[in-house]
C-alpha positions as CSV (number, residue, x, y, z in Angstrom):
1,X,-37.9,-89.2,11.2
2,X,-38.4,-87.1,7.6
3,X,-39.4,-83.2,8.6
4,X,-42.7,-81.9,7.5
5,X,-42.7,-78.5,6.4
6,X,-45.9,-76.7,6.1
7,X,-46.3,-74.7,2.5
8,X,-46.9,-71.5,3.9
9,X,-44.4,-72.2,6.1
10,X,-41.7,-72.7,3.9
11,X,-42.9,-69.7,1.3
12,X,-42.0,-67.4,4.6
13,X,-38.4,-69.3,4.9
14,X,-37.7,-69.2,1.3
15,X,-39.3,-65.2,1.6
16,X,-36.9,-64.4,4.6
17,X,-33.8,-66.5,3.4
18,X,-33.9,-64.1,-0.4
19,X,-34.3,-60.4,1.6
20,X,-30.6,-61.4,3.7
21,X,-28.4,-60.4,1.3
22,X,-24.9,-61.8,0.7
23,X,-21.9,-60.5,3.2
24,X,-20.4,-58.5,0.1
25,X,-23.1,-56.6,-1.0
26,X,-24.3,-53.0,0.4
27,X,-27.8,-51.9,0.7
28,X,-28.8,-48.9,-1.0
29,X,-30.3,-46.4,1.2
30,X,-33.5,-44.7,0.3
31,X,-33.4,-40.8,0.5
32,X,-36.6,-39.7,2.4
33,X,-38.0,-36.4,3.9
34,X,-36.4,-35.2,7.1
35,X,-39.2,-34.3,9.5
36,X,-37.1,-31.6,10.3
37,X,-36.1,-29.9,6.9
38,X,-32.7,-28.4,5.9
39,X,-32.4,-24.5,5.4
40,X,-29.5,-22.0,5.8
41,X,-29.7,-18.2,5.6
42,X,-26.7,-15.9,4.3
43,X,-25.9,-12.2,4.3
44,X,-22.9,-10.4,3.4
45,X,-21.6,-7.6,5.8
46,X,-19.0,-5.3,3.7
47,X,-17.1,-8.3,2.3
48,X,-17.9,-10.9,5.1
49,X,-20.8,-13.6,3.9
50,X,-22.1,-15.0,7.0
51,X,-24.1,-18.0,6.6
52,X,-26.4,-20.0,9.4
53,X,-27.0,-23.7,8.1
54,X,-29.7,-25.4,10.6
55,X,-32.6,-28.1,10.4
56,X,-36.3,-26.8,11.3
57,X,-38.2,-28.6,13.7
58,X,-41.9,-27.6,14.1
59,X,-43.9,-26.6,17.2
60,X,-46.3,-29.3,16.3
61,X,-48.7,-28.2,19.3
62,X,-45.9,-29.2,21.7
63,X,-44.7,-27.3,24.4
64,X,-41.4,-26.4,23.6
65,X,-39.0,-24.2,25.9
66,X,-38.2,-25.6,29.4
67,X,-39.9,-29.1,28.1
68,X,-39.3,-30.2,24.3
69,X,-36.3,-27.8,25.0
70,X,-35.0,-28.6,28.6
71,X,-33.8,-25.7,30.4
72,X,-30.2,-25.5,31.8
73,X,-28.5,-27.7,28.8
74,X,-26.7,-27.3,25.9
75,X,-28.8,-27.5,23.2
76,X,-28.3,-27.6,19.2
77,X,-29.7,-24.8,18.3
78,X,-31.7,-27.1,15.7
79,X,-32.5,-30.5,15.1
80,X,-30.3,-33.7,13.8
81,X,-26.7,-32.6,13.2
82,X,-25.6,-29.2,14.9
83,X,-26.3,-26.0,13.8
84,X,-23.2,-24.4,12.0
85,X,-21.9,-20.8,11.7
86,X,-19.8,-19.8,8.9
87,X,-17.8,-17.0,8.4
88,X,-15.7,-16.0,5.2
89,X,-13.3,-13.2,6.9
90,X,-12.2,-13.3,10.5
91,X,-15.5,-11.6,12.8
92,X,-16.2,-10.6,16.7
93,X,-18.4,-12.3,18.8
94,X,-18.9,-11.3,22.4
95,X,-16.0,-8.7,22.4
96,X,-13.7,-11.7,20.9
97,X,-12.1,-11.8,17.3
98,X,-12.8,-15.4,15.3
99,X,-11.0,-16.1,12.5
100,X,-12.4,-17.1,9.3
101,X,-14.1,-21.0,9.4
102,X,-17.1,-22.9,10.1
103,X,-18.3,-23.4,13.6
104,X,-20.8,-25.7,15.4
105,X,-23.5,-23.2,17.0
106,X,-24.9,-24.4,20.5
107,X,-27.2,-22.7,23.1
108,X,-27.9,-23.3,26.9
109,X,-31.5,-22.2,27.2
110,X,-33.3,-20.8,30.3
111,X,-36.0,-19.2,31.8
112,X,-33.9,-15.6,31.7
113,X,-31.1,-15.2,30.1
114,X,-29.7,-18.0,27.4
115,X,-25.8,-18.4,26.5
116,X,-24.7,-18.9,22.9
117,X,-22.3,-20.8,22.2
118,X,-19.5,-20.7,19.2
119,X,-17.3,-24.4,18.9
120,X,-14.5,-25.7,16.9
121,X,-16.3,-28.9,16.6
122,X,-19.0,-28.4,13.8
123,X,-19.9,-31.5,12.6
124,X,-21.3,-33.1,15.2
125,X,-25.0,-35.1,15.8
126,X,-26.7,-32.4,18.2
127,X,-25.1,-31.6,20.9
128,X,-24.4,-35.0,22.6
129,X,-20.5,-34.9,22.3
130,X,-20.7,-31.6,22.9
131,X,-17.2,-30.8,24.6
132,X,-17.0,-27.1,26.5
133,X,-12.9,-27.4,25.6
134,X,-13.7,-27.1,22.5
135,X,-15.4,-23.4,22.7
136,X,-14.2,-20.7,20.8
137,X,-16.6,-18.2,22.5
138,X,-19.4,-17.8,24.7
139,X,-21.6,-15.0,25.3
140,X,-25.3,-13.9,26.7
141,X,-28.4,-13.3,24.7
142,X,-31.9,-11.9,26.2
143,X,-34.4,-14.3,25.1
144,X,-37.2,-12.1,23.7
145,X,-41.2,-12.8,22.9
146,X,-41.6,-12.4,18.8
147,X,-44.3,-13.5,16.3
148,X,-45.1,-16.8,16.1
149,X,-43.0,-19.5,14.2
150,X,-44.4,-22.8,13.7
151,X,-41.0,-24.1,12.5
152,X,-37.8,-23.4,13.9
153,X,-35.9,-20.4,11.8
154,X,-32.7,-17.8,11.9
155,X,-32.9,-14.6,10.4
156,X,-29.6,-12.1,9.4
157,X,-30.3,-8.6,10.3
158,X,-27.0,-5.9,8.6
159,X,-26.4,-3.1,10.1
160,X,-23.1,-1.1,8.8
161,X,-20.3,-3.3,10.5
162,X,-22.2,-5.7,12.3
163,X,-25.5,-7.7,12.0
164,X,-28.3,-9.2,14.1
165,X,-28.8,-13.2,14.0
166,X,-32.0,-14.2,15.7
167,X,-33.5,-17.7,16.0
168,X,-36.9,-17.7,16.0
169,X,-39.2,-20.8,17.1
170,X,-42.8,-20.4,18.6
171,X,-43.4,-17.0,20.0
172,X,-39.6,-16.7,21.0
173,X,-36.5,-15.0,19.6
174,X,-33.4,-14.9,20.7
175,X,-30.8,-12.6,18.9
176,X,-26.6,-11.8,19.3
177,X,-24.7,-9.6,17.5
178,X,-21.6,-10.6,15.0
179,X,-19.5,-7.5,14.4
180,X,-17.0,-7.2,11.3
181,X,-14.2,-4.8,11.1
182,X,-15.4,-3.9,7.3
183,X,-12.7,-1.2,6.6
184,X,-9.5,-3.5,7.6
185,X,-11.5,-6.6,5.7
186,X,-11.5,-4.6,2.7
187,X,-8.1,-2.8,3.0
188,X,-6.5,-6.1,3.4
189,X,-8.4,-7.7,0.4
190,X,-7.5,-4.5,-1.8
191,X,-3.8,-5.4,-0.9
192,X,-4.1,-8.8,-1.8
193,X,-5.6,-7.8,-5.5
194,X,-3.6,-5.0,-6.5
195,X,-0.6,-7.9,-6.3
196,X,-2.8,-9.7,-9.2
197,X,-3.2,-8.7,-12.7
198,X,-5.0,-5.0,-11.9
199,X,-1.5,-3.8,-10.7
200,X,-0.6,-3.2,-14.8
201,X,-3.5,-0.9,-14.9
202,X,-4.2,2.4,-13.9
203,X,-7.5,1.9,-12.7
204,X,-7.2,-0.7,-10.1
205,X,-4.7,1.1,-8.3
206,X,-7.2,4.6,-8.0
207,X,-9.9,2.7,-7.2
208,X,-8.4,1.6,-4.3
209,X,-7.0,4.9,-3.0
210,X,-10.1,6.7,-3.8
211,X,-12.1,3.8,-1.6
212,X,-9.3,4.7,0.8
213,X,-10.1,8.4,0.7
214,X,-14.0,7.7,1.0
215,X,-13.7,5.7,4.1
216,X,-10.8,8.0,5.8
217,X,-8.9,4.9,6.2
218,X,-5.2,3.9,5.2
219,X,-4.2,7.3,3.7
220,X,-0.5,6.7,3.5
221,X,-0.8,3.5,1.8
222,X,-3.5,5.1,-0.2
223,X,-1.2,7.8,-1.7
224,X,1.1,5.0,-2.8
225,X,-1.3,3.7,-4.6
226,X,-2.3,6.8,-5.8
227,X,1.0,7.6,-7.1
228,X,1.2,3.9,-8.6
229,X,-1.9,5.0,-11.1
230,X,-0.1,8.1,-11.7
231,X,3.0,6.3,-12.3
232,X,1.1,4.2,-15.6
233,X,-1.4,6.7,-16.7
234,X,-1.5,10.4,-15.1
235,X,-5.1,11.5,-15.8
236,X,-7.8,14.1,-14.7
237,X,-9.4,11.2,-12.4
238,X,-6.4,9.9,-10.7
239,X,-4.5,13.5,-9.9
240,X,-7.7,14.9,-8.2
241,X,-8.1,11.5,-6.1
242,X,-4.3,12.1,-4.9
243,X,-5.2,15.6,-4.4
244,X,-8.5,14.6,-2.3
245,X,-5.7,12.7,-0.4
246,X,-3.2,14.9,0.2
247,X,-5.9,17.5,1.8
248,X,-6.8,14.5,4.1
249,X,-3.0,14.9,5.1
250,X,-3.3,18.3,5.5
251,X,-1.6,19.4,2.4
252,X,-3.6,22.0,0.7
253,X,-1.1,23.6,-1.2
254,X,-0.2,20.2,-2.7
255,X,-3.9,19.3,-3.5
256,X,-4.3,22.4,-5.2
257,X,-1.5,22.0,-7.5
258,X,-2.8,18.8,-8.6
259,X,-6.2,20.0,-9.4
260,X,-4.9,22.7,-11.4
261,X,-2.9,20.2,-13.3
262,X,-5.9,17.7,-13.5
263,X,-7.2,20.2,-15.9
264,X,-4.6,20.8,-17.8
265,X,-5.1,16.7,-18.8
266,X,-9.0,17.0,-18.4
267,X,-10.9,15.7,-21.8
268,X,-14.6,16.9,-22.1
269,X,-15.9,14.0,-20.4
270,X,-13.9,14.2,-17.2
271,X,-15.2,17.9,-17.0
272,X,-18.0,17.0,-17.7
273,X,-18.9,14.2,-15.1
274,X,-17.1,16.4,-12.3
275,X,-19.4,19.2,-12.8
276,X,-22.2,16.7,-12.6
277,X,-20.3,15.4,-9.3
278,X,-21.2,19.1,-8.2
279,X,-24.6,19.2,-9.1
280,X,-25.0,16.1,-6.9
281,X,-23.3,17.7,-4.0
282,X,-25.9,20.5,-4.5
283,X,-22.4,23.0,-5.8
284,X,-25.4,24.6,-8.3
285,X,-22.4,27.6,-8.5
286,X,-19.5,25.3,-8.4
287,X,-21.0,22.9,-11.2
288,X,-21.7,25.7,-13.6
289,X,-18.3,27.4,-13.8
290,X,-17.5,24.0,-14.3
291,X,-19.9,23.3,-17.2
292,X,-19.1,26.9,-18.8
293,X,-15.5,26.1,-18.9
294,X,-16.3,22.6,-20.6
295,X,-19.0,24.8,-23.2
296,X,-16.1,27.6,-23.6
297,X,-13.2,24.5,-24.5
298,X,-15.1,22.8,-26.8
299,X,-17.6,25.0,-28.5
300,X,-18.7,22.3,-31.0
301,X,-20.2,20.2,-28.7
302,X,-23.9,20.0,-27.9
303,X,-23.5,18.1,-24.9
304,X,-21.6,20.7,-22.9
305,X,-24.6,23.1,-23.6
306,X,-26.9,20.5,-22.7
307,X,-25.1,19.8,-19.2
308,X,-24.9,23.8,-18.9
309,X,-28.5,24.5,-19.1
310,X,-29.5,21.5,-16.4
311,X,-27.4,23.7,-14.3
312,X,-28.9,26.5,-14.8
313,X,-32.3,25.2,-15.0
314,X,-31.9,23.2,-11.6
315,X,-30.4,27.1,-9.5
316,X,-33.6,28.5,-11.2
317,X,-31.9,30.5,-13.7
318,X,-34.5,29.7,-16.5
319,X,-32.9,32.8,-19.1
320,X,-29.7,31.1,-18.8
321,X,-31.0,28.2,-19.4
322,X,-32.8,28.6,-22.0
323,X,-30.1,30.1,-24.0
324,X,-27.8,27.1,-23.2
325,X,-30.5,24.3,-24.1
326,X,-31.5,26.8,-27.2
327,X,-27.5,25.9,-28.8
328,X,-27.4,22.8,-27.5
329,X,-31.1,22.0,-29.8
330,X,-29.6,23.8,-32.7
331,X,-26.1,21.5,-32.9
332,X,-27.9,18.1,-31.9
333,X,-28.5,15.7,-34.9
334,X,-29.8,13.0,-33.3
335,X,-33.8,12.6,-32.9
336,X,-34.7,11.6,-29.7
337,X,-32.4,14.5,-28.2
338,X,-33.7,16.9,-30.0
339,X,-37.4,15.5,-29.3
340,X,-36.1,15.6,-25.0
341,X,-34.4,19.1,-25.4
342,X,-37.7,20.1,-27.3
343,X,-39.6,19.0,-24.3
344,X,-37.7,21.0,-21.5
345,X,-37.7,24.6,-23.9
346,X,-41.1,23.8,-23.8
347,X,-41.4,23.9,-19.9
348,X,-38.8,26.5,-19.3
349,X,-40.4,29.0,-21.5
């Protein structure tokens, strides 16, 4: 017996039979809007960028810790894939040194205190294969009551060597400390880039020791370096950063041949900015021997009256500095000096 096929019938077969497509071919996939939208947050600490990539659920009117949020499980932190925790140089967590990588982040909620969790595994889809061998650290955070969030959000707090991460959702926060050991981070980094092309130049290898000398760290090494800069270019700047170092050491009599050497090699502008160094360091008497031995070797030059009389001016010495501005206006050629030394005659007189 011939089948009857209805027509509307058959426009639905023929519909159907041209949206299967062949074995070979791939759908595209439309990209949409997650519900739960992608954000990260970033901070450097010393030379350390941490970063915090998560998705952001909202509250949505829901009821979210102990319920949306069950209690007593390892959670993602987030919503879809895990939340991840990156770290450019090796940090501590919890009293335990992690080296340099990206990490899943996972918590265990609870009605007191929550646990945070650091894993090797950080590219997972929540926290379902979550695997405890697989833990690099674990430590405690005190949930605390915050503003209110309405989505789900970390923040980076720096301190000096360490910084606050808090998630924040609803009228919760929970915050844990990563700590960095900034000093070794940079001294090993310093190492690493005096071995490139800065190690032909004078400058690269003072600015390390003088870092060095700043931070009290790595002194021996530091004078190494120091002598290195010597070694290629011995100038004002470099002999009084080895002499800054060698009082560190406890060698005063060697720091203070250095400094008397440094200005032996001092030009006008390295006596100059080290007597503005002084002023700085509130030195007002220090700074303007300094300046009047800058004015007495080069007598020609405006500049080192001008420097002079903001010495004087800024002990309170307004004769003295009067007189010194007074030279500086009569050797200045250019306009707008003349039109700011003008201006400050005007007030000191």
């Amino acid at each position: 017996m011939r089948s009857f096929v209805r027509p509307a019938a058959a426009l639905l077969v023929a519909c159907a039979t041209l949206a299967i497509p062949s074995l070979s071919a791939q759908v595209p996939a439309l990209v949409l809007p997650k519900a739960s939208p992608r954000a990260s947050v970033s901070q450097t600490l010393g030379m350390t960028d941490v970063t915090i990539t998560y998705d952001r659920p909202a509250v949505a009117g829901r009821e979210i810790w102990g319920k949306l949020v069950p209690y007593d499980s390892v959670w993602r932190a987030g919503a879809n894939e895990n939340t991840v925790i990156t770290f450019s140089s090796p940090v501590q967590l919890g009293g335990r040194e992690i080296a340099a990588g990206r990490y899943g982040l996972h918590m265990i909620p609870t009605p007191r205190n929550w646990t945070v969790i650091v894993s090797r595994q950080a590219n997972a889809w929540g926290s379902f294969s979550y695997n405890p061998a697989e833990d690099v650290v674990r430590l405690a955070a005190v949930p605390m009551p915050g503003e209110f969030w309405e989505r789900l959000g970390y923040t980076i707090e720096p301190g000096t060597d360490s910084a606050v991460a808090t998630l924040r959702w609803g009228k919760l926060t929970v915050p844990f400390t990563i700590s960095v050991n900034s000093r070794q981070i940079v001294t090993d980094s310093l190492r690493q880039q005096l071995r490139g092309l800065g190690r032909f130049f004078w400058q690269p290898w003072n600015q390390a020791a003088a870092w060095s000398a700043v931070n009290d760290v790595n002194l021996e090494e530091a004078i190494a370096w120091a002598d290195n800069s010597i070694a290629l270019n011995e100038n004002f700047t470099n002999l009084r950063v080895k002499a800054v170092l060698l009082e560190k050491r406890g060698d005063a009599s060697g720091a203070g041949q250095l400094r008397r050497r440094s200005f032996e090699l001092a030009t006008e502008a390295d006596v100059n900015n080290y007597g503005y160094l002084l002023l700085g360091q509130g030195k007002m008497d220090s700074a303007i021997v300094v300046f009047r031995k800058n004015s007495k070797d080069y007598p020609k030059s405006w500049n080192t009256y001008d420097s002079l009389g903001e010495a004087y001016a800024a002990k309170g010495e307004k004769k003295q500095a009067l007189e010194a501005y007074s030279k500086a206006r009569a050797m200045v050629r250019d306009g707008d000096q003349r039109k700011r030394i003008d201006g400050i005659l005007a007030e000191l007189r």
